[in-house]
N, C-alpha and C positions, 0 to 999 in steps of 0.2 A: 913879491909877485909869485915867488914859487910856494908859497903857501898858503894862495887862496889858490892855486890852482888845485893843490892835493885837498882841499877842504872841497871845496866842486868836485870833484873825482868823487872823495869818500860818500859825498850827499848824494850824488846822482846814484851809485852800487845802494845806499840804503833807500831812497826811492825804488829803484827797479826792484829789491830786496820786495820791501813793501807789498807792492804793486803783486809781486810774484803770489805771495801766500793771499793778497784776498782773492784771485785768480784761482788759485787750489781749493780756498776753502768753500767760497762758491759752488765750484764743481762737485767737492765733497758732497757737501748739504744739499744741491740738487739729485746727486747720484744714489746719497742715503734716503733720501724723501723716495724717491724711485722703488729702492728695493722696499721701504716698510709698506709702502701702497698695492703695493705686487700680491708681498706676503698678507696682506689683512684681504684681500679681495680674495686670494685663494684658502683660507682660510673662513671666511664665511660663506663662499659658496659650499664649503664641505662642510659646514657646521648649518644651512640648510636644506643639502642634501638631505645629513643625516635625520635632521628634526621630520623632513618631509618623509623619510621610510619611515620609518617609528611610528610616525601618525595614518597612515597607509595602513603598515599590517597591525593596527590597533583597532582602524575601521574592518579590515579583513576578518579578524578575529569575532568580532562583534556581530557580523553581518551575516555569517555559519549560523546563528543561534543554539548553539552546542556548548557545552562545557570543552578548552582546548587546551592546552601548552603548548604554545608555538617558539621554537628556537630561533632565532634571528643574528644573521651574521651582521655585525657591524665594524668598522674598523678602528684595531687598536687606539691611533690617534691621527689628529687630524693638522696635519703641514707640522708636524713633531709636535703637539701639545697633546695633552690628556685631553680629558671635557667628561663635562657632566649630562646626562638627561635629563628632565623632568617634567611632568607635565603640569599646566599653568591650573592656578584652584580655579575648580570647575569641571578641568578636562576637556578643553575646547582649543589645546592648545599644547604642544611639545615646544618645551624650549631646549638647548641646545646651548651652555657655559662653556665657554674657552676662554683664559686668561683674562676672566673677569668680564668679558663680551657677551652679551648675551642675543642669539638665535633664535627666532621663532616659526613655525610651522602651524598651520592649524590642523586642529583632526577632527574629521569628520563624524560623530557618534552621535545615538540619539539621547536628548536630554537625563532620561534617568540611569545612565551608565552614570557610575562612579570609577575614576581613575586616581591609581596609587602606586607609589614605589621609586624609586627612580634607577638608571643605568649610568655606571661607573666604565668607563671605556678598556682599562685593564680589568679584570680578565677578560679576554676578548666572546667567551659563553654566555649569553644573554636570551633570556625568556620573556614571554607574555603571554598571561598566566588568564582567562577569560569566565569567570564561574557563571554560566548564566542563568542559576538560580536567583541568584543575589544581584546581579546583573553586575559583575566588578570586574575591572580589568586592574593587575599586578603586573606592572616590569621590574623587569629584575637584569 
């Protein structure tokens, strides 16, 4: 008798044992889910931020009809990651790489502009370069 009783003791502790961790880990993987959703939304709202200036002062650029070098402040990186810029073939289009994610913007130009180059987010000095002879816009 005294030893189903300590066998019910021990079962019921690894029951509630049990019961405990899928209780935490639930909570975890809700909590994790949480923050990665957080982190990816503030992260591509800055990843089309960025594409939407880029393609802004690229229409700006364009729109002068001047040969220009425009310097343009962008930021080192976005929710801690580097990123890439580029604009999409054709140029009707800034994308915007982060961790493999890709961001897009459209940009505003008229059809026989050519657009070339791309922007690397370290070093944080970055141009756009508009010859409008040739009619070609360089980021850099």
């Amino acid at each position: 008798m005294k030893d189903e009783t300590g066998v019910a003791v021990i079962a019921e502790y690894v029951l509630l044992l049990g019961v405990s961790l899928l209780i935490f880990t639930a909570v975890f993987i809700g909590f994790s889910s949480f923050l990665t959703t957080a982190s990816s939304d503030a992260t591509s709202e800055a990843a089309y931020r960025v594409a939407a200036y880029l393609g802004e002062r690229m229409s700006d650029a364009v729109e002068a009809g001047v040969s220009s070098d425009t310097s343009i402040d962008l930021p080192p990186r976005l929710c801690g990651h580097s990123y890439l810029a580029f604009p999409t073939h054709g140029g009707r289009a800034v994308c915007v790489l982060v961790d493999g994610d890709r961001y897009e913007a459209p940009a505003i130009l008229p059809a026989d502009v050519k657009v070339e180059g791309f922007i690397v987010s370290l070093p944080s000095s970055h141009h756009i370069y508009y010859e409008a002879c040739s009619k070609a816009i360089t980021i850099s």
